[in-house]
Every structure is written in structure tokens, then in C-alpha cells.
C-alpha positions as CSV (number, residue, x, y, z in Angstrom):
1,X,11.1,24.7,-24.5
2,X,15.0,25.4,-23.8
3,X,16.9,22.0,-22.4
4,X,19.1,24.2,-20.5
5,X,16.3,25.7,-18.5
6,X,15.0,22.3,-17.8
7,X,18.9,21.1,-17.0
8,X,18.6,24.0,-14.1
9,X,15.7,22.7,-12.6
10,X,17.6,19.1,-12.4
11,X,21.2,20.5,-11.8
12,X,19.9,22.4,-8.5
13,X,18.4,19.4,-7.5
14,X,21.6,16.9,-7.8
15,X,23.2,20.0,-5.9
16,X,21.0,19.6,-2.8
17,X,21.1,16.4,-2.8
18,X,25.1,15.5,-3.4
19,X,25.3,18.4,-0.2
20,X,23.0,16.7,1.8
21,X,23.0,13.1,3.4
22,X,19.2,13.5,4.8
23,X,18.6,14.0,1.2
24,X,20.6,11.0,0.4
25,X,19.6,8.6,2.8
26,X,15.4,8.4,1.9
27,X,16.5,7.3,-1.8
28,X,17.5,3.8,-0.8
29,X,16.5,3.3,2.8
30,X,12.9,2.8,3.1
31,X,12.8,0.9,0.0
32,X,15.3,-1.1,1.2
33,X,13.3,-2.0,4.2
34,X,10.6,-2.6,2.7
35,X,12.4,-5.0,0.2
36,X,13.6,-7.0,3.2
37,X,10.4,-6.9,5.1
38,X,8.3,-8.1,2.1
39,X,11.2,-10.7,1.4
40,X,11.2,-12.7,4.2
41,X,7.3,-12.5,4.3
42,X,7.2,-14.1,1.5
43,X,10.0,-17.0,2.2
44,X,7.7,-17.8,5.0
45,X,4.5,-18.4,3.3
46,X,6.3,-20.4,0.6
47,X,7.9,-22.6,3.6
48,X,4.5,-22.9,5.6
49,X,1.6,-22.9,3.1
50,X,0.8,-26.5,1.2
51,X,-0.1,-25.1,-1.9
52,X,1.9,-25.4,-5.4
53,X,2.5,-21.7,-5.4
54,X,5.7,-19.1,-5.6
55,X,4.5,-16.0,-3.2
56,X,7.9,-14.4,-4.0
57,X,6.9,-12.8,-7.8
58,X,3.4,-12.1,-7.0
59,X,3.8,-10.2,-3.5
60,X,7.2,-9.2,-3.6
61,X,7.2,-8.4,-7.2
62,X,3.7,-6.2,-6.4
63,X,5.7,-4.1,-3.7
64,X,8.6,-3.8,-5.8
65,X,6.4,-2.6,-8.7
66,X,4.4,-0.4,-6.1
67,X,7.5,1.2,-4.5
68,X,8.7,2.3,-7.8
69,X,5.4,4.2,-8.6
70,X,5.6,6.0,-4.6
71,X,9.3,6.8,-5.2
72,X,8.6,8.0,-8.8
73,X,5.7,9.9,-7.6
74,X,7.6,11.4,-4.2
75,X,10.4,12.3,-6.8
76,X,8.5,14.7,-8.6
77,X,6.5,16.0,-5.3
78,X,9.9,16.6,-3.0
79,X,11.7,18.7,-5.8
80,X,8.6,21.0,-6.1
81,X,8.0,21.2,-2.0
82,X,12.4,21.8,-1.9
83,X,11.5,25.0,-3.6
84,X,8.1,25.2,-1.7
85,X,10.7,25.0,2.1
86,X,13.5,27.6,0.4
87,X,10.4,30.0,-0.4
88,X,11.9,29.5,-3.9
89,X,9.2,30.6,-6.5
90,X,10.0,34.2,-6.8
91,X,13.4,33.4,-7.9
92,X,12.4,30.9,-10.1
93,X,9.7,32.4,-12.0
94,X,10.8,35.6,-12.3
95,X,13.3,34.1,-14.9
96,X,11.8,33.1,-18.3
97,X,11.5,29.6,-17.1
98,X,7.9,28.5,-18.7
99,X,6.3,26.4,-16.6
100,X,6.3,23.5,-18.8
101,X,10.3,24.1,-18.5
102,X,9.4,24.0,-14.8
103,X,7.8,20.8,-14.8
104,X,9.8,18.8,-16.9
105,X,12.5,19.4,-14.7
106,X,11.0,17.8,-11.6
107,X,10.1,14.9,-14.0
108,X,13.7,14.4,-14.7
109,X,14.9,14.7,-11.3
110,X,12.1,12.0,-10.3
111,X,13.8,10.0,-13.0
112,X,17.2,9.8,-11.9
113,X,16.2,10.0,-7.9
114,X,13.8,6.5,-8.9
115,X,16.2,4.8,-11.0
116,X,18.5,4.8,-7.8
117,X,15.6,3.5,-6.3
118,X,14.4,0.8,-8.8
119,X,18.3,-0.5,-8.8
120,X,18.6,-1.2,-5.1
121,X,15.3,-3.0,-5.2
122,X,16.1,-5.3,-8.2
123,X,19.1,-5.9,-6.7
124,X,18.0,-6.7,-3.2
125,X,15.4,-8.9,-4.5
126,X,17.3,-10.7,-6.7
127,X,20.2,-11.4,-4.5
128,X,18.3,-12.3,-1.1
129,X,15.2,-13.8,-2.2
130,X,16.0,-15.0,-5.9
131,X,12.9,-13.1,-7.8
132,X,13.3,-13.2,-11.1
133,X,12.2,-10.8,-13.5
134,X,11.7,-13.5,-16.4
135,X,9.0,-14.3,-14.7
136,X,7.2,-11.2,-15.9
137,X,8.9,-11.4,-19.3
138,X,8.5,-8.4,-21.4
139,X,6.0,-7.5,-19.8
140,X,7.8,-6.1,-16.8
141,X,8.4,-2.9,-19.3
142,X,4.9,-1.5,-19.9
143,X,4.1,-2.7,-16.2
144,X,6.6,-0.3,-15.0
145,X,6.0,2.4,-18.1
146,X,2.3,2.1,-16.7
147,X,3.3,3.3,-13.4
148,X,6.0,5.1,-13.8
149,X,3.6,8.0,-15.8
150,X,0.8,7.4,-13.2
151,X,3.5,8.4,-10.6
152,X,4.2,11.2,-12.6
153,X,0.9,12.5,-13.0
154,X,0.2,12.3,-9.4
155,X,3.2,13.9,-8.8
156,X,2.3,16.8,-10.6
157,X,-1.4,17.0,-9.3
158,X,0.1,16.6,-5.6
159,X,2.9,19.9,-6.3
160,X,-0.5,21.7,-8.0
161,X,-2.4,20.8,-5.0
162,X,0.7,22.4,-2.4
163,X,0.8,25.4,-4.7
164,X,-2.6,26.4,-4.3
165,X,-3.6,25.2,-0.7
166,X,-0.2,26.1,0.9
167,X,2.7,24.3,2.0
168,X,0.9,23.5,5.3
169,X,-1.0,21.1,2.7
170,X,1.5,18.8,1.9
171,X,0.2,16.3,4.5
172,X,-2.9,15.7,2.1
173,X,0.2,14.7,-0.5
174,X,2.1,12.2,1.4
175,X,-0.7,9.2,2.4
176,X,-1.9,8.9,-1.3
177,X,0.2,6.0,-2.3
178,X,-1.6,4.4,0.5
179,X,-4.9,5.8,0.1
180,X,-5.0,4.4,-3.4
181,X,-3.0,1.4,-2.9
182,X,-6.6,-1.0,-1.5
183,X,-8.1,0.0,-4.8
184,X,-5.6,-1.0,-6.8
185,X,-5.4,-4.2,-5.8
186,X,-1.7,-4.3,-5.0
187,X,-1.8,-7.4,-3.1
188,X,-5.1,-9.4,-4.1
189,X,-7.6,-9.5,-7.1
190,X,-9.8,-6.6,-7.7
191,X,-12.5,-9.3,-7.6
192,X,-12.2,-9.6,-3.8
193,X,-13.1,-5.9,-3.2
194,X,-17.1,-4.4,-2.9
195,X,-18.9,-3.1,-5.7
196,X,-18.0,0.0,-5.0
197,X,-14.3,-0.1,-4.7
198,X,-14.3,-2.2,-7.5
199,X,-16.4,1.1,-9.6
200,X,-12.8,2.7,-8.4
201,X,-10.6,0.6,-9.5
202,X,-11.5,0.4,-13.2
203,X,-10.4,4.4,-13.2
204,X,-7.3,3.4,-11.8
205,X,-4.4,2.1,-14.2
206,X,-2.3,0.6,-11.1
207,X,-5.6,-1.9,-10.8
208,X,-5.1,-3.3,-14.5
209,X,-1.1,-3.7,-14.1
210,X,-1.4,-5.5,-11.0
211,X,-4.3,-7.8,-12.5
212,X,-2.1,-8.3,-15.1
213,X,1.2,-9.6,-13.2
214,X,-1.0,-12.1,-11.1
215,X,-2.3,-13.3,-14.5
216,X,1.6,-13.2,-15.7
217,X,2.6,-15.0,-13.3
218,X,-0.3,-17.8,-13.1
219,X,0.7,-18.3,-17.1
220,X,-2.3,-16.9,-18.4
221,X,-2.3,-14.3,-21.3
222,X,-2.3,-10.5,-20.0
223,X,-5.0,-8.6,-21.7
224,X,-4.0,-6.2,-24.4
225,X,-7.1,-4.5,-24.1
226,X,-6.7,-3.9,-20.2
227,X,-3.0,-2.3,-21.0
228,X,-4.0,-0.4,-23.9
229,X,-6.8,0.9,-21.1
230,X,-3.9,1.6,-18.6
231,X,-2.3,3.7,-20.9
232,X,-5.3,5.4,-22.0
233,X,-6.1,6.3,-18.9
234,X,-2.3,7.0,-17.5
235,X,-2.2,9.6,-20.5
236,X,-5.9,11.1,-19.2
237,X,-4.0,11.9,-15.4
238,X,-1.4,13.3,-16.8
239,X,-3.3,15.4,-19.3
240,X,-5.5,16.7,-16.1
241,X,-2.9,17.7,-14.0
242,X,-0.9,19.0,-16.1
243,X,-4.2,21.3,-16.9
244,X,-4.4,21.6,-12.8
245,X,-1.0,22.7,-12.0
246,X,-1.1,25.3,-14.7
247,X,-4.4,26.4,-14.4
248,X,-3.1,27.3,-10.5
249,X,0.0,28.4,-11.9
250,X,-1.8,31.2,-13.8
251,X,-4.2,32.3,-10.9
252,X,-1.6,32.4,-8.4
253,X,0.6,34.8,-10.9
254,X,-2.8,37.1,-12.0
255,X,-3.7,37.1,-7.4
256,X,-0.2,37.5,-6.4
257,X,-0.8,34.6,-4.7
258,X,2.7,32.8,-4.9
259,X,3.9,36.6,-3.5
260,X,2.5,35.8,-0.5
261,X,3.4,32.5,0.1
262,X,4.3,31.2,3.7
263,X,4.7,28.5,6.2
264,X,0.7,27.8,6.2
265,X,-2.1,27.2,4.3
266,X,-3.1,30.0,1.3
267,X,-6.4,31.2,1.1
């Protein structure tokens, strides 16, 4: 792989977005929101419930943690559909860009568009509402690593999904942060789910992350084994879409498929 293909793929991207204040404006508002909305939810149970209990790391932590994985995730899914909206791919890929080139470059860009992100929401919710990140300890950094390549690999399989299907198709992409989010137990304890969710969950590394913050922050020890799974399994999503996207890659080139790309869906 050449750096300075990669570099390309990011450099166009921090050109759009520097020329662009819609572009601008989604990296820090709706986090930001949420940060505040989440915040003062969680002042108010500590002020109304009786029980010996800090709501701020455990909820507002979780929605910090799960905002970073949609932002890291929507980093690596908006750079691929900004080339999906220009009708982009003919340009691109009739250079010698490989497509691992292609798609490292969208992981960089979600990179640095998500670190904007994750430093607005540390700082919101340390400022306001006085969460502390020592709470989590060290931990905090294969929590985040955890999700950060889960993101990723969703990202990827989300872009694969848009370049086979369409661009109509990116409405499938967008809802699944929240269609996973009940399985992961974001906000409660796998334990409270059914059988069956629960069966969904264990294939999940979000599930065992946010286990192990409640479990953090109630002092207990956090299972080696169930972040050594997380990271198993992280590597497995990313491993399969990878094989997705260029698997898709390949048949759209051999079909001429990307050729005939439009505003709606491919057959």
C-alpha cells in the first residue's frame, strides 16, 4: 500500500469538509445534544432516587461510549456515500488506488472526524456534569479500542452494503446504531433481556464492553476473558467486511456495475 494514496482519500475529505459548514456542523452538534440531554437525565435521578448510587458514569458514560462507536462508524459510512452523492467512483478507481488504499482512507478520515467528536463529549461531560473518567480507570482504553474497531467494521459493511444495493440503500445504513443498540445492552444488563436477545448479544462485542463498565463502575473486577472475546470477535467483523466490501468491489468492476451507478437502487 502507498501512504500517499491513502493521504488522498483523507486530504479530499478535510477539503469538503473545511468548505462546507453542513459538513461541519453534524461533527459536534448532535453529540453535543445528546451529551446535555443524557446529562441532566442523569442529575435528576441522582437528586430523586434514594439509592446509594452515581447514575452519571453508568448512563452518561454508556452514551458517551455509544456515541463514539455511531460517530466512528458514520465517519467511515459518510466519506464512502460523499463519493457515492458526487458519482465519484469512476474517478477514483480508474487511478491505481487499491482498494485496501481505498479503505484505509475512510478509516482515517473516521479517525480524525471522531476524535473531534470524542473531545467535545469528554469535555461537555466533564465540565457540566463532573463525570470522571477515573472511574473507568484504564479500562476506558480497550473499552473505547473495542468500539472504536466495531464501528469501523460496521462502517465498512454499511459502504459495501451502498455499493452493491445502490445509493437509494443508504437508509438501511443509518438506523443500525439503533437497531443494535437494545442488544447491546447500552443502558441495562444483558441479563434483563429474553433468551433470545440475549443468544444476540453474546455475538456482539458492544454487549461485553458495556457489561464490563457497569461492573467497572460497581468495583467489581471486569472479565479478562469477556474483553479478550470482544476483541476476538471485533477482529472476526472486521475480517468479514472487509471480505464483503471487496468481494462487491470485484463484482461490480467484472458487471460494470459501478458504470452504471445512479440515484436508485442497483440491481
Amino acid at each position: 500500500m502507498c501512504f500517499q494514496r491513502i493521504f488522498t482519500i483523507v486530504l479530499r475529505q478535510i477539503y469538503l469538509i473545511r468548505g462546507s459548514f453542513s459538513r461541519v456542523f453534524p461533527l459536534f452538534a448532535w453529540i453535543g445534544v445528546d451529551m446535555i440531554l443524557w446529562g441532566f437525565l442523569t442529575k435528576y435521578l441522582n437528586n430523586v432516587t434514594r439509592v446509594d448510587f452515581n447514575f452519571v458514569p453508568a448512563l452518561l458514560g454508556a452514551v458517551l461510549l455509544w456515541d463514539f462507536f455511531g460517530r466512528i462508524m458514520q465517519g467511515v459510512t459518510i466519506a464512502f456515500f460523499e463519493d457515492v452523492w458526487s458519482r465519484n467512483f469512476l474517478n477514483i478507481f480508474a487511478t491505481p488506488l487499491l482498494i485496501s488504499e481505498y479503505v484505509s482512507g475512510l478509516i482515517l478520515t473516521s479517525i480524525l472526524t471522531s476524535l473531534v467528536g470524542l473531545i467535545i463529549m469528554f469535555v461537555i461531560a466533564a465540565t457540566f456534569f463532573h463525570l470522571s473518567f477515573f472511574a473507568y480507570g484504564l479500562l476506558i482504553v480497550p473499552f473505547l479500542l473495542v468500539l472504536f474497531l466495531f464501528g469501523i467494521s460496521l462502517g465498512i459493511f454499511g459502504s459495501a452494503i451502498v455499493l452493491r444495493l445502490g445509493p437509494a440503500s443508504e437508509w438501511f445504513i443509518w438506523p443500525i446504531p439503533a437497531i443494535i443498540s437494545p442488544f447491546a445492552g447500552v443502558l441495562y444488563p444483558v441479563s434483563t433481556l429474553p433468551g433470545w436477545m440475549q443468544a444476540i448479544a453474546k455475538i456482539l462485542p458492544p454487549s461485553y464492553i458495556f457489561e464490563g463498565l457497569r461492573a467497572a463502575i460497581r468495583g467489581e473486577p471486569v472479565s479478562g476473558l469477556s474483553l479478550f472475546l470482544a476483541a476476538i470477535l471485533t477482529l472476526v467483523f472486521i475480517f468479514l467486511a472487509y471480505r464483503l466490501f471487496t468481494m462487491i468491489y470485484r463484482n461490480a468492476l467484472k458487471s460494470g456495475l459501478i458504470a452504471r451507478y445512479s440515484a436508485e437502487s442497483v440491481s
